[in-house]
N, C-alpha and C positions, 0 to 999 in steps of 0.2 A: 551685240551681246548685252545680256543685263548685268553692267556693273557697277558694284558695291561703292557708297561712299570709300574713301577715304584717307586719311589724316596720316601725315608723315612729319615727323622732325629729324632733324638730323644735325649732326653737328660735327663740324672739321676738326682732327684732332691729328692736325699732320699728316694726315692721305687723304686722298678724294674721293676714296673709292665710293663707298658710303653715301655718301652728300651726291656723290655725280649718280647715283642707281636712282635713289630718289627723286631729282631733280630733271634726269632722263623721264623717269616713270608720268610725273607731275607731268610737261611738258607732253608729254603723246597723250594724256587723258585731255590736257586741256585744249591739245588740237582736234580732237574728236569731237568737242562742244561736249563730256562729260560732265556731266554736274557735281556739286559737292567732294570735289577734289581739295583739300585744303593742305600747303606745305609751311612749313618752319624751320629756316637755313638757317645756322646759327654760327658764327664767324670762331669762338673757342667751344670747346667742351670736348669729351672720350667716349670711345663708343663702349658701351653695356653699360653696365650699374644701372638701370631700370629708373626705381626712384628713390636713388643713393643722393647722399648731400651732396654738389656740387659749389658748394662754398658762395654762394650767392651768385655768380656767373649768370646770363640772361636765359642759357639753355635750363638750368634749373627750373623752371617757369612752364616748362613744355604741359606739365599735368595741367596747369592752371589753362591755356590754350586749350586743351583738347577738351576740358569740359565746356569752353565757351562754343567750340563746335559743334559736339553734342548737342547742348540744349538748343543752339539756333537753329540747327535740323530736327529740331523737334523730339531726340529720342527720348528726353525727360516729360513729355505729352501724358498727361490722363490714359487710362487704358479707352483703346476706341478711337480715339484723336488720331486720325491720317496724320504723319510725320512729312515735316516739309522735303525730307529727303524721299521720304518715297512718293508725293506727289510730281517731285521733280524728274527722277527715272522714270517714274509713268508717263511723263511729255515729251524726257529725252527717247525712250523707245518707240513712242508713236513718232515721232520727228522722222527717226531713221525708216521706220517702216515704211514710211509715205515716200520717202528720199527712197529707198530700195524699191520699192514698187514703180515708180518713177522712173527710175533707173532700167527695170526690168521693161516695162513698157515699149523706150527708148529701143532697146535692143532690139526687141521682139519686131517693131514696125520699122526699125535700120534693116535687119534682117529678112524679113518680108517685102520688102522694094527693092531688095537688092536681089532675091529669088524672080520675081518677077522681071526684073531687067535683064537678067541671064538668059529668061527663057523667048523674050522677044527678038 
């Protein structure tokens, strides 16, 4: 499937629930060899307040991150300028393509000598 960068922060505010979704999420993107998956665990901060003062704490900072991911994938680019994020889903979908085709292949020629050794 074609999927979407992206960008999680999350911060423990006394349950995990939150922080383990996220870090669940991360973790199966980045076992797929997903590109452009970027996470931000953060040990205090509460969940909502958007971009509420959070009194200097490290989570307060998350805006400042997420733009530094934007721009390295390119979405701050000139109009026109291919984004390094979508040159990279364009490699990770050919990847998988060739992998599934491959895959399919395998079956197709398992399954065809195995039809033919039945019939012998």
């Amino acid at each position: 499937r074609d999927i979407a960068p992206a960008f999680i922060a999350s911060a423990s505010y006394g349950g995990a629930t939150s922080t383990g979704w996220g870090l669940d999420y991360y973790l199966a993107m980045l076992k797929r060899g997903v590109p452009n998956i970027e996470a931000h665990l953060y040990g205090r901060g509460r969940h909502g307040g958007g971009l509420a003062d959070r009194d200097g704490i490290p989570f307060s900072t998350w805006q400042d991150r997420f733009i530094d991911w934007f721009r390295d994938l390119g979405f701050l680019n000139k109009p026109g300028v291919p984004s390094k994020a979508a040159v990279d889903i364009e490699a990770h979908m050919a990847k998988r393509k060739k992998q599934q085709s491959a895959i399919r292949t395998t079956s197709t020629t398992h399954n065809h000598s195995t039809d033919q050794g039945e019939s012998q």
